[in-house]
Structure formats: structure tokens, C-alpha cells
N, C-alpha and C positions, 0 to 999 in steps of 0.2 A: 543762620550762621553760614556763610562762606567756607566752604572745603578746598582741598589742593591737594592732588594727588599726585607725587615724584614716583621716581624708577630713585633707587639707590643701589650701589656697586658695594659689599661688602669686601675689604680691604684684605689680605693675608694675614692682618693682627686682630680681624676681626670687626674691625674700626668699619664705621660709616661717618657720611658729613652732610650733615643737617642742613639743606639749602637756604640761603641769603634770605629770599620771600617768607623761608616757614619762620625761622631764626627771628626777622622785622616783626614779621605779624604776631608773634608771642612774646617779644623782651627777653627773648635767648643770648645773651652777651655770653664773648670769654670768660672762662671761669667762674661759670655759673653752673651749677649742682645739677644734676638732675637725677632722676630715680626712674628706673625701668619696671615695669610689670610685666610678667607673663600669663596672659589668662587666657588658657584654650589655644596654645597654640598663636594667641597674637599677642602681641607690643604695645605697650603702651609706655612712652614717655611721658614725665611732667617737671614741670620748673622742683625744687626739694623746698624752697619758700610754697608754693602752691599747696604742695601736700601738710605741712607742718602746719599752716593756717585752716588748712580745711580740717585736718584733726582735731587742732584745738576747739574748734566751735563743735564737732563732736562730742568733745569728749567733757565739755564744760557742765554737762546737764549730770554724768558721773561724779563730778569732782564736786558736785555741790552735796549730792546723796551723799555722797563718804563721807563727806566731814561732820553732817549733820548727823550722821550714825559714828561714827568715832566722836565726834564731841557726848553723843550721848550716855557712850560707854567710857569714855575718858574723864569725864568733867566732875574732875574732882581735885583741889588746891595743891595737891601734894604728886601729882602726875608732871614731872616734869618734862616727858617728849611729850604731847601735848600744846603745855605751855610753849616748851623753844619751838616748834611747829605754827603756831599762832601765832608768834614772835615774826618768826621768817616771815607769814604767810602778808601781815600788817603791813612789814618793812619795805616788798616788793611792789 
């Protein structure tokens, strides 16, 4: 993978501007989200689409254990969050 290393000028508001080449090479348009980290002292930016997908495929391997331990605890006719849960869950 190709790197690019800029100088950037932090602004009186705080503000920096993410240069044309970094912006191209990643799909950074106006009005696009992003989400900063701070780990150790460094920066990390990413797209808020990026992280939200990459969570999801995390978090898919949890969201199958819960259901299948709430259905087990749950699964009985007369449980109606449950039911309307399963309702939602189909419909989506």
C-alpha cells in the first residue's frame, strides 16, 4: 500500500484541510462524516461509513450468540417482546 506524508497547519479554530490527493485516494467528498481517534498521543481519521461496516461484521458473530440465548430463555408463546423482536427482526 502506497503512503503520503503532508505538513498540515492547524487553523485558530482548530480546523485542518485534508489535501485534494489524500481526499481522491480515499472517497473523502464534502459532507462526508468522519470519526477521529486518539490512540497514544496520535490521530487517526476514518470515513463514519468505514467504521460502521467494519463494526457490523464484528459484531455479527455476538448478535447471533444473543439471540440464540434469548430465544432460549425467551421461547415461550405467551412472551410477547420476544415475539414483536422476531417480528422486527424478519421484516428487516
Amino acid at each position: 500500500m502506497e503512503s503520503e506524508i503532508k505538513t498540515l497547519r492547524v487553523s485558530d479554530k482548530g480546523q485542518i484541510a485534508i489535501p485534494n490527493s489524500v481526499r481522491q485516494k480515499l472517497g473523502i467528498q464534502r459532507g462526508d462524516n468522519l470519526i477521529l481517534f486518539e490512540i497514544e498521543g496520535k490521530i487517526l481519521l476514518e470515513k463514519q461509513k468505514n467504521v460502521s461496516e467494519k463494526m457490523k461484521d464484528d459484531f455479527k458473530d455476538v448478535l447471533h450468540f444473543s439471540e440464540k440465548s434469548l430465544k432460549e430463555v425467551w421461547d415461550n408463546s405467551g412472551d410477547e417482546i420476544w415475539s414483536q423482536y422476531l417480528e422486527n427482526k424478519n421484516a428487516s
